[in-house]
C-alpha positions, 0 to 999 in steps of 0.5 A: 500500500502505498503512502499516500493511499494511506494518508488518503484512507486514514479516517481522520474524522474518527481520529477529530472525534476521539480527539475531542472527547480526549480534549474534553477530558483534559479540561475535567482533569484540569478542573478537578485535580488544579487546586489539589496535590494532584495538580498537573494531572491533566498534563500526565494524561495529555502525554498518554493521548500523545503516547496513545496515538503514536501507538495507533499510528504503529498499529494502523500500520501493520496488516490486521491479517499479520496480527490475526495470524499472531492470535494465539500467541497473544492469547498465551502471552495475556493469560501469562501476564494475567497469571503474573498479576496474580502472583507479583502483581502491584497492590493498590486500593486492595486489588492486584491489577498492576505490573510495576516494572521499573515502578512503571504502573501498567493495567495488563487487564487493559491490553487483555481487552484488546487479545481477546478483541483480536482472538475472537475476531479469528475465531469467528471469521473462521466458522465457515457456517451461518449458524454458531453451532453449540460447539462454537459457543463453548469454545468462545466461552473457553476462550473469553471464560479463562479471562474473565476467571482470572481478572475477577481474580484481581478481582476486577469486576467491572474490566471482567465484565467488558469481554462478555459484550465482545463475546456476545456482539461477535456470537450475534453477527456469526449467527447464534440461534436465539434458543441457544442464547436465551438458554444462556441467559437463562443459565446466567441468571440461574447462576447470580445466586452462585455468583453472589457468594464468591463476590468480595465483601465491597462488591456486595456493598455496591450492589446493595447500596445500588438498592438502598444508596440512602441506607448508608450516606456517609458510607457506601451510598456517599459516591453514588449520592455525591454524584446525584447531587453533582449532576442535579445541579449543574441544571441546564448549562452547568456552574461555569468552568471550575466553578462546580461545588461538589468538584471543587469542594472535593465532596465528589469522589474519583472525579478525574476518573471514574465519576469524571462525567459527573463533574462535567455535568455539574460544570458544564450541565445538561447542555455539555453531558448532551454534547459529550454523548454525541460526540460518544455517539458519531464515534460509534457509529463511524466505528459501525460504519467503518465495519460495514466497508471492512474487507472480510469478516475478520476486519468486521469483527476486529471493529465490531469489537471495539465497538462492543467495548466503547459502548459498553464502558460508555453505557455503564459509566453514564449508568453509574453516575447516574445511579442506574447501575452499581458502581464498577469503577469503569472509566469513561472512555477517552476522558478519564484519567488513566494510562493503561485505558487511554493507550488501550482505547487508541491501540484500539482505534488503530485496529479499526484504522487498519481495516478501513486503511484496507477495505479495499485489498484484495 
């Protein structure tokens, strides 16, 4: 391929469109963390957007093919790293989630999101009929289950969880019969009773102040009643720019990162969370419409993927804050602050790159 085909078919407006949410984020970080000892968090994460695109750039241009080829290796190398969380793992907040090489903090559960994005992409392309058969589900059940086992291990609930929709998007696009997938859900939530008893003791809080939030306000309940409170005050065009109570006074919690949207209603109101959720929305859908003109199969499910993970992180984040979901500690994502989820979202985004860069190879 030439260069200057690949100028031609970069998709520089899903790249403006990521852009802007990163642009928004920075701006929340900024006003969150400017009178705090965190001071200068914005200019951490901007150094990750940076990092991150540089990545999507290098990933956009290898061939998606080579990387599908590579699939099973990247799945034994995830499972190891996950494995090596588990026994040397740094511990922060009472989770074991981060390798610290170097004291370099790195979320290996984040880049797992992005194998079994890739994994499951060839798994499905390689079925050669128009029908998963059950077979084929227990295999992808294998496959995302291991994961999935081992992170809840961490325990990370939340990051757990986002393999399920990559799972269930690929298994809908390859064709499962729906007797076979309302069986499953049927299995599934036989199985929450079970679930129940292996969940941590905070998890269990969670969930139960998801319930009752006013049950205990000074406790459980204070994240997801701070958040309300934020929310209901920004009214319709917000306090104005730094000028948030709850934000600035510090009563909102984690507001540079998971309840990061939260802040920016209190600020910028209904008018800037509305503005935030389409630019969420034109990014998905230039990600569906970037599946459509895919190649083949493969490059359709590699996209279909990430869009699996963006809009499930985007629905449970806005959920949460909102009070409709228990708190999972899942960022928003783009605008959150953290390392190991921006650089993932962008080598991410360079995966759909790739493909639409060669929609049109034979």
């Amino acid at each position: 391929m030439r260069e200057g085909s690949r100028v031609r078919d970069f998709d520089w407006q899903l790249l403006l469109i990521s852009l802007a949410i990163c642009g928004l984020g920075l701006m929340q970080i900024y006003s969150a963390t400017h009178a705090t000892r965190l001071a200068g968090m914005e200019w951490r994460q901007f150094w990750w957007v940076v990092l991150g695109i540089i990545g999507m750039v290098i990933v956009a241009r290898i061939d998606y093919h080579t990387v599908l080829e590579q699939a099973p290796l990247l799945y034994l190398t995830g499972l190891g790293l996950l494995v090596l969380v588990l026994v040397a793992g740094t511990v922060k907040f009472g989770a074991r989630r981060w390798l610290s090489p170097g004291g370099f903090d790195f979320q290996v559960s984040e880049l797992v999101k992005l194998v079994i994005i890739i994994v499951l992409a060839r798994f499905y392309s390689e079925v050669r009929t128009d029908r998963l058969a059950l077979s084929d589900l227990a295999k992808v059940g294998v496959l995302t289950g291991i994961p999935v086992l081992l992170i809840l291990r961490q325990p990370d609930l939340g990051t757990a969880l986002v393999l399920i929709p990559v799972a269930a998007v690929g298994a809908f696009l390859a064709g499962v019969e729906w007797k076979h997938a309302v069986a499953l859900l049927l299995v599934a939530v036989l199985l929450l009773p079970i679930g129940w008893h292996f969940l941590k003791p905070y998890q269990k809080d969670r969930i139960e102040t998801f319930l009752n939030p006013s049950d205990d306000p000074r406790g459980s309940g204070y994240q997801v009643l701070q958040s309300k409170i934020a929310v209901g005050s920004g009214g319709f065009w917000g306090k104005g720019f730094a000028q948030g109570s709850q934000n600035q006074g510090g009563f909102l919690p984690v507001r540079w990162a998971d309840f990061i949207l939260a802040a920016l209603a209190e600020e910028r109101g209904f008018f800037g969370v509305l503005v935030t959720l389409l630019l969420y929305l034109a990014l998905l859908l230039r990600l569906v419409q970037n599946a459509r003109s895919a190649n083949d199969r493969a490059g359709m499910y590699l996209v279909m993927g990430v869009a699996a993970v963006l809009g499930f992180h985007v629905l449970v984040n806005v959920a949460m804050v909102i009070g409709y979901m228990p708190v999972t500690g899942l960022p928003l994502p783009l605008m959150s602050y953290g390392g190991s989820a921006t650089m993932f979202m962008f080598l991410a985004l360079g995966l759909v790159m790739n493909v639409r860069m060669r929609r049109f190879v034979n």
